[in-house]
C-alpha positions as CSV (number, residue, x, y, z in Angstrom):
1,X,101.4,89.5,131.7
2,X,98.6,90.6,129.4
3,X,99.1,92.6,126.4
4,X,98.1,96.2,126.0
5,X,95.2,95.9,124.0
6,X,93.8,93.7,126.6
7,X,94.4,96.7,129.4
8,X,90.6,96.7,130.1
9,X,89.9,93.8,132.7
10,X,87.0,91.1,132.3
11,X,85.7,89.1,135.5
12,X,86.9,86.1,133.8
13,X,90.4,86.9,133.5
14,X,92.8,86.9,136.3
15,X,95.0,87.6,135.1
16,X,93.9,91.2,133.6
17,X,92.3,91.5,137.5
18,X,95.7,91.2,138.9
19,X,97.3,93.5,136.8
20,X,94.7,95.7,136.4
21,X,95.1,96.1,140.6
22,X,98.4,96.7,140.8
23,X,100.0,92.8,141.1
24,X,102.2,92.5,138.5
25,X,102.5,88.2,138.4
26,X,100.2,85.7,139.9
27,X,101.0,84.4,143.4
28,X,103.0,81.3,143.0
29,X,102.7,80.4,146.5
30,X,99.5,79.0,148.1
31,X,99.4,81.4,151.2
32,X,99.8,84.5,148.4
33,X,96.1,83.0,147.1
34,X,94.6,84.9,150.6
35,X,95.1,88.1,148.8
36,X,92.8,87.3,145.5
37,X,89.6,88.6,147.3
38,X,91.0,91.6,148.8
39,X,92.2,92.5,145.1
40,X,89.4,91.8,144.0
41,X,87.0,93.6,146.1
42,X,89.1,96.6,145.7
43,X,88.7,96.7,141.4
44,X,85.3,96.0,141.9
45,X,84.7,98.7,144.5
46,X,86.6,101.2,141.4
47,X,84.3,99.7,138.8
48,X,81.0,100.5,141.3
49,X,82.0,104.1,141.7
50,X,83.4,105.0,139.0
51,X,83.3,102.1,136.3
52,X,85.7,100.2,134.1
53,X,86.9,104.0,133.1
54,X,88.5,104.4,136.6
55,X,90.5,101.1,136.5
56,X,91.7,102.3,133.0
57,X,92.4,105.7,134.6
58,X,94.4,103.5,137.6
59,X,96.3,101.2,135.2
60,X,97.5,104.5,133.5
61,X,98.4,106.0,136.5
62,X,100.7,103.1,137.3
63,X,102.3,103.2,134.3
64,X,103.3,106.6,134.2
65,X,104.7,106.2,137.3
66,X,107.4,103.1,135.7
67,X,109.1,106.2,134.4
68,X,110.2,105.7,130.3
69,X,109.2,101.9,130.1
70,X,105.8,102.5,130.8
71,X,105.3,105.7,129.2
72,X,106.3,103.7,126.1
73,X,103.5,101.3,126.9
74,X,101.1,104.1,127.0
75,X,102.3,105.9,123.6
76,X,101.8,102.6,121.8
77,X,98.6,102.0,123.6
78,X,97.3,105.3,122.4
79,X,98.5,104.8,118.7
80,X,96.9,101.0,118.7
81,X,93.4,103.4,119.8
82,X,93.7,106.1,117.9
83,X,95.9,105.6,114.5
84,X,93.9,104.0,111.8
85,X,94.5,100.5,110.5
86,X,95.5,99.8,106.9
87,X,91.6,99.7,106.2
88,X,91.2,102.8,107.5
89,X,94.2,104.4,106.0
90,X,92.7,102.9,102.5
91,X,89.7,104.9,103.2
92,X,91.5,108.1,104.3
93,X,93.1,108.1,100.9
94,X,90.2,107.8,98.8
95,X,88.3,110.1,100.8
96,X,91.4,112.4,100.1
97,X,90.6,112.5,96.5
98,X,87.3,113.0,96.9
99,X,88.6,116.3,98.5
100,X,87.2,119.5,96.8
101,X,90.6,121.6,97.2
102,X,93.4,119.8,96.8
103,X,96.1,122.5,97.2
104,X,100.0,121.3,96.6
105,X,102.1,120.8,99.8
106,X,105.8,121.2,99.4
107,X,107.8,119.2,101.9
108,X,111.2,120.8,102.0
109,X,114.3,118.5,103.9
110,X,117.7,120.4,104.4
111,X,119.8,116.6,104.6
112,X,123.3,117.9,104.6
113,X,124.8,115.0,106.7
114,X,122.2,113.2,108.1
115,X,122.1,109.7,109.1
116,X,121.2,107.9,106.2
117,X,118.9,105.7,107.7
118,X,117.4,107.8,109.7
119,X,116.8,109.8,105.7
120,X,115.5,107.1,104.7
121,X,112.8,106.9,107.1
122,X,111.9,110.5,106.9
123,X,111.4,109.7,103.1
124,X,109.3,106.9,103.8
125,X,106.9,108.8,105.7
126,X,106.2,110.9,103.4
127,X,105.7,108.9,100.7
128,X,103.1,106.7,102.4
129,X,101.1,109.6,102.9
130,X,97.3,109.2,102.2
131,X,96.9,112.4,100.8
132,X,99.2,112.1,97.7
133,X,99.3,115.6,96.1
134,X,102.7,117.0,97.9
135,X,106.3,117.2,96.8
136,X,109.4,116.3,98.7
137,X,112.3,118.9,98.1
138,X,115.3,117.6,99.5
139,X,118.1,120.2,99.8
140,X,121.4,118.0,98.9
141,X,124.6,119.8,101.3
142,X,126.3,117.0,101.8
143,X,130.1,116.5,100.4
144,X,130.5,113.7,98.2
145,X,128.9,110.8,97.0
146,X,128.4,108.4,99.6
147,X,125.6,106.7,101.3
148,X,123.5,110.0,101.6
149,X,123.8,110.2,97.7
150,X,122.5,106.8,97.3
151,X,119.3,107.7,99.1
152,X,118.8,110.6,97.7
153,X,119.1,108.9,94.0
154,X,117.0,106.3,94.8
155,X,114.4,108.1,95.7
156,X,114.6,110.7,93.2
157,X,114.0,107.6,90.9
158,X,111.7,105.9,92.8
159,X,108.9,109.4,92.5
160,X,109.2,112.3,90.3
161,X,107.8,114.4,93.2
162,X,110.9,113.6,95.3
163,X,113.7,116.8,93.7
164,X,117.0,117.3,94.8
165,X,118.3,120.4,95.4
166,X,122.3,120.9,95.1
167,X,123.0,123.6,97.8
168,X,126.4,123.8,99.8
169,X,126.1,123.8,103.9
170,X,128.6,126.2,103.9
171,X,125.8,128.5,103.1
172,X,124.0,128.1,105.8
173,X,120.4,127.0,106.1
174,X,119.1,130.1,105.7
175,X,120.4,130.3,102.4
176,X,119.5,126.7,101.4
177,X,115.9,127.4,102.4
178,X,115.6,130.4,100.3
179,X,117.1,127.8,97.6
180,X,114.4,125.3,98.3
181,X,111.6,128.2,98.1
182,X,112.6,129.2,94.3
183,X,112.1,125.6,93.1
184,X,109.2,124.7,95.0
185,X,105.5,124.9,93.4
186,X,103.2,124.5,96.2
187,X,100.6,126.2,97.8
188,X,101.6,125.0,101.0
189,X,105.3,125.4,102.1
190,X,106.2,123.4,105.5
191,X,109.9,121.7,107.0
192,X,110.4,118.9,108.5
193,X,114.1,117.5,109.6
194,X,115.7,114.6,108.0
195,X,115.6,112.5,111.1
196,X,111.8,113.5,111.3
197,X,108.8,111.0,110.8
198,X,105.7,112.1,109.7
199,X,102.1,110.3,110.5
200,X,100.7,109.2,107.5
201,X,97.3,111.3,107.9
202,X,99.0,113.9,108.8
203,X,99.1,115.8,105.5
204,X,95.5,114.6,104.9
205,X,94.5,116.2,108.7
206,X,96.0,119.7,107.9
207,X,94.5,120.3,104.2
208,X,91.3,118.5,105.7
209,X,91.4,120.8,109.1
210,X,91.7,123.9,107.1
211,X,88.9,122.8,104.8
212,X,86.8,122.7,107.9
213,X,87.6,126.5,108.8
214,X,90.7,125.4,111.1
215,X,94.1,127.6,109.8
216,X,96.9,125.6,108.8
């Protein structure tokens, strides 16, 4: 099998014109070897009319068809295409600060009783983000001290932009929102959940975006 980055068949590859055709393995058997020219007379016949595009198109098709497993393929095909690398996220943060409006984003998390790992994550995210002027408001409901607190301390120690907010769940999270808004500074005001993940540009796209004329 090839991998997914190698998707786009060459001539000299085989094994990318099997798979790219719709055989999944090479023939093993000497009799199976009858089919290689059909196979390949068929991809080359998609690449005359409508180029390497179409057996991209076809390979996708397939996929989508595999049901979860092969939608997966696709998503992480699509990120490997589309997300930047870690020289490219280098450059999306300079170019950040470079930005002539720079407004404040508060990030506000309602944790209660979340999975701490999954916390954890969420927090992560956040904090790799390229565009660095935000704060992270994390509204503390959770009983106890626990793993949850650990997190939440770390963190808190880790960044002084990370703040933790003390506000019972019994209060509903109405009420710990409106708790989150009085303590917040920032221009910008958005939620995410605590089993959320955030894209590292994606702070950086929506000041950027509405720099450009777009509404965040």
């Amino acid at each position: 099998m090839i991998s997914v980055g190698r998707l786009v068949p060459r001539l000299s590859d085989t094994r990318a014109l099997y798979h790219a055709t719709g055989c999944l393995q090479m023939p093993s058997a000497p009799m199976q070897l009858l089919k290689v020219p059909r196979r390949v007379w068929r991809m080359l016949t998609i690449v005359a009319r409508g180029g390497w595009p179409a057996v991209v198109d076809g390979v996708r098709d397939r996929l989508w068809k595999r049901g979860e497993v092969g939608r997966s393929i696709l998503y992480a095909w699509w990120i490997a295409r589309h997300e930047p690398s870690r020289t490219g996220l280098k450059a999306l943060r300079r170019k950040s600060r470079r930005m002539t409006h720079r407004p404040l984003v508060s990030i506000v998390t309602v944790v209660n009783n979340a999975d701490p790992s999954h916390l954890r994550r969420c927090i992560q995210t956040v904090f790799e983000q390229v565009y660095e002027n935000w704060e992270l408001c994390l509204i503390d409901g959770a009983a106890g001290a626990g793993q949850i607190a650990d997190v939440l301390a770390s963190w808190t120690a880790r960044d002084q932009r990370i703040v933790r907010v003390r506000s019972s769940n019994a209060r509903g999270l109405a009420a710990q929102l409106n708790a989150a808004r009085a303590v917040v500074t920032g221009e910008w005001v958005t939620v995410i959940d605590p089993e959320d993940t955030i894209a590292p540009t994606a702070l950086s796209e929506l000041v950027g975006g509405a720099q450009c004329g777009a509404r965040p």
